[in-house]
N, C-alpha and C positions, 0 to 999 in steps of 0.2 A: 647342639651345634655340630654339625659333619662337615669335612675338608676331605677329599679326596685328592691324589699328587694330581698339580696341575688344576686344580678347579674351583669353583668359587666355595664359599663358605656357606653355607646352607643354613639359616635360621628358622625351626620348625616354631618353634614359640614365641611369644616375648617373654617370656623368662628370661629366654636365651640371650635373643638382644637387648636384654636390660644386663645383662651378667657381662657380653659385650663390651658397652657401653660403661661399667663399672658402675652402675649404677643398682640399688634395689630392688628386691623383683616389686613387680607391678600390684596396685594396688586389685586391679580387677584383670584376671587369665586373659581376657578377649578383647582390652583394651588399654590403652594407656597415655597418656600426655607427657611429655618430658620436656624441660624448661631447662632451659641454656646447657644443652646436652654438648660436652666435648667427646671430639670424637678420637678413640681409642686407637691404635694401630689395629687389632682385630676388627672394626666394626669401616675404617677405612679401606682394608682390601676387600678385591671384588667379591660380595656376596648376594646370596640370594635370599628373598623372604617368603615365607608361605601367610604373608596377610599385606593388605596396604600399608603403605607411609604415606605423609604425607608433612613435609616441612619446610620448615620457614628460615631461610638462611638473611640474616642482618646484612651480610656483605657477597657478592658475585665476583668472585676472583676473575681480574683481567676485562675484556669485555665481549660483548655479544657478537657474536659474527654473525651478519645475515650476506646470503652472496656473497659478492666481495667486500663488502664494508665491513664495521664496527661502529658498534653505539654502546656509548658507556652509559651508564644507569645505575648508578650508585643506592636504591632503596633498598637494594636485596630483594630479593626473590622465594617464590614456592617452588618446590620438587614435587612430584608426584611417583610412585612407583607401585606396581600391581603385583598380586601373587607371583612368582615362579619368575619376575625378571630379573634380571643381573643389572646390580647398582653397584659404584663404589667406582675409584677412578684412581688413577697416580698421577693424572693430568691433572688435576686440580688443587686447591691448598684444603687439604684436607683439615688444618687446623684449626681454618676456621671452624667456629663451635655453631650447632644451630640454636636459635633462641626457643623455637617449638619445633618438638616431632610429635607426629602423632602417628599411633600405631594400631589399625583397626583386622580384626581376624574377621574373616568370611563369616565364620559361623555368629558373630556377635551381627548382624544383620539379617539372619533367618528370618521370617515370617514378616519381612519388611517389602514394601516394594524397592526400597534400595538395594536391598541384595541382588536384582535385576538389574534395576537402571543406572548402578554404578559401573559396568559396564559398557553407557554409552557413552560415558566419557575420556573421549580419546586422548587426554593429557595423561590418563594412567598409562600408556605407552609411547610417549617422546622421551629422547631421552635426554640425559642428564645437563649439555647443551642447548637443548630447550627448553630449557628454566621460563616459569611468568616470572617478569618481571615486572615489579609494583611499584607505583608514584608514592606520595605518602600519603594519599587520600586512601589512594588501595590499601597500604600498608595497614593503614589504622583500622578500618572496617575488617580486617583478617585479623587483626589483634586483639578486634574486642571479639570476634568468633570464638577464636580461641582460648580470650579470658574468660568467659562464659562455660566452656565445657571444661576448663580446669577446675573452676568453681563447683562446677557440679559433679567430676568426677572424684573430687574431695569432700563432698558431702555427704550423709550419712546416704544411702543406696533406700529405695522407697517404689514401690509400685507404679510408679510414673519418671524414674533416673533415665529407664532404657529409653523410653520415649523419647524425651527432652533431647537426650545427645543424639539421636537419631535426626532430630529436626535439624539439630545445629551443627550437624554434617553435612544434610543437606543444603541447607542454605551455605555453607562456605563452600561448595564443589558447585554451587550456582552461579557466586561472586563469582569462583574462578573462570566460570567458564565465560560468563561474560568481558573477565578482566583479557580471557585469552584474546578474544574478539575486536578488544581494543588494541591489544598489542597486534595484528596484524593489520590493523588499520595504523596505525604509527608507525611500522615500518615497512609501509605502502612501495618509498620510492624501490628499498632493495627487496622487496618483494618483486618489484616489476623486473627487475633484472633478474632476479631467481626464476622468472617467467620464459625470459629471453634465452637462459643457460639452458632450460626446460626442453625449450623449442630449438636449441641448438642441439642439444644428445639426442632428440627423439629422431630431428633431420639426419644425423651422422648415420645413430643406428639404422635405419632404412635405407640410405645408400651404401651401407657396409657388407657384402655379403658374408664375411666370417661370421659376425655377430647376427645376422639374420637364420644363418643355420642354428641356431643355440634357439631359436624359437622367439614366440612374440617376445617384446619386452616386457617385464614387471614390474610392477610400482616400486618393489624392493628394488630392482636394479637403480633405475632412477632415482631412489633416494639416495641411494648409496653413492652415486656421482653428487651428487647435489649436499650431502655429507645431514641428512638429515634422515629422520626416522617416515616412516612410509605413512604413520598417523598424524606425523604434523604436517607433511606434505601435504596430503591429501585435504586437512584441514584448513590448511593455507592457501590453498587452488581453490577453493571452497568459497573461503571469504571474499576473494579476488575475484575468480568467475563465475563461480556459483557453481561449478564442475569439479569433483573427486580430480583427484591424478587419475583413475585408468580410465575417467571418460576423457580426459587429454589423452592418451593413450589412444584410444578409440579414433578422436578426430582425426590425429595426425595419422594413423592408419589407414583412415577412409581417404585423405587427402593424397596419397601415395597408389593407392589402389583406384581414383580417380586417374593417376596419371598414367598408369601401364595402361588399363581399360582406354583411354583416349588414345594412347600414342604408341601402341604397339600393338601386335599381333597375338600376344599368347594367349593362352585358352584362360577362362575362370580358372581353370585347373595349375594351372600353372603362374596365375598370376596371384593367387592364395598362397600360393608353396614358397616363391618367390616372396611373401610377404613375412613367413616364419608361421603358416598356419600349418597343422600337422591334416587335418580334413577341411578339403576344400568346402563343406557345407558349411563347418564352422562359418569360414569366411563370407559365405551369399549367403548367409542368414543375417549376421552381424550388417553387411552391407544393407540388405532391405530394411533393415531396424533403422539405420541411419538416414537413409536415404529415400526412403517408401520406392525405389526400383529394383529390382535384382542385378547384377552384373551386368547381366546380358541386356536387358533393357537399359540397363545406362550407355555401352557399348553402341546401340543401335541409335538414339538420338544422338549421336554424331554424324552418322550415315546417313 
């Protein structure tokens, strides 16, 4: 465990984080299950992991903020967090204890296809205010997952142990992902206003010229107004319109570069530059991808 002045706490093992956590070291180096784990003052400040987590809080201090609203939802929630991210909060009640952690190292997934495709899932980077939050149907199907692989990771270890928990990670990061799926279908309405807020910073930024000198917008920027992580956004636009955040990005661009192209005189050259593109090809490339015209043929069916 390393601390540098000023920086998070770096957890290289779970050794570590079981010594954290005041707890025994772990039965197996590259994995581990903990059961109603309280959390430590060490294992409470911001630190980092070099393996997955992934847990199950009883209670969600406070309640959810989407847009402007708030929804309470009392089942408690999953956390998810990937190699090398910064977890741990003073914003939140840290006392609450989790009922499951589960702690998986990279290397305990070699020669799997999950070592791959865990990676595609984008809940290992929202953060720690994008908690799923579970009804108690969800609850219970995530409980017996993980009664199941505590089971068997207390069990005598056998030519077929890695296997077995390897399924039953996948099937719970299945569940999740489908549980995420529902969660943004439930909270549909302040979704749509998260929509509106969307389409109000993208309009702002484009009539702003300070902020257009700093170049196109990024999805990080716009999460970062929207006080969300650039994975859930993008996963939330997704389920909503079927469109990433930087294909919203994209449209509201081409919508903008419609309006100088129609209502003014500047050149492609200038009306790229004018947009935050640093090479005007960039931009009448992007345009004919949108639009199958180039600039200038769009320009011309006005005329």
């Amino acid at each position: 465990m390393k601390k540098e002045a000023n920086s998070p706490i770096k957890f290289e093992s779970l050794s570590e984080a079981h010594e954290a956590f005041g707890l025994p070291k772990p039965l197996h180096p590259l994995i581990s299950l903990m059961k109603g784990t309280p959390v430590s003052v060490a294992a409470s400040e911001h630190h980092v992991l070099s393996f997955y987590k992934i847990s199950y809080k009883p209670k969600i201090t406070g309640k959810l903020k989407y847009g402007q609203s708030y929804y309470d939802f009392n089942e408690g929630g999953l956390l998810f967090a990937s190699p090398g991210q910064v977890i741990g909060s003073n914003d939140h009640d840290m006392s609450v204890c989790s009922e499951y952690t589960l702690l998986i190292h990279p290397d305990f997934l070699l020669g799997y296809t999950l070592a791959k495709n865990i990676k595609q899932y984008g809940f290992f980077s929202y953060s720690a205010n994008e908690t799923l939050h579970l009804s108690a149907l969800e609850k219970d199907t995530v409980m017996s997952i993980f009664k199941f692989m505590e089971d068997e990771l207390n069990s005598r270890t056998d030519d077929f142990s890695q296997d077995v928990i390897i399924s039953q990670l996948e099937l719970l990061l299945n569940y999740a992902n489908r549980f995420y799926k529902r969660q943004f279908i439930t909270r549909k309405a302040a979704s749509n206003d998260l929509l509106l807020r969307l389409e109000e910073i993208l309009s702002e930024y484009f009539r702003n010229e300070d902020t257009l000198s700093q170049g196109l917008p990024s999805v990080q920027f716009i999460a970062e107004r929207l006080n969300l992580s650039p994975g859930y956004l993008s996963d939330m636009l997704r389920s909503l319109t079927g469109q990433n955040a930087q294909q919203h990005i994209h449209d509201k661009l081409i919508e903008a570069a419609k309006e100088k192209l129609s209502t003014t005189s500047l050149s492609v050259s200038e009306v790229a530059y004018a947009l935050g593109f640093e090479h005007s090809q960039s931009f009448s490339k992007l345009f004919k991808t949108k639009t199958d015209l180039s600039p200038l043929e769009y320009r011309r069916s006005f005329n």
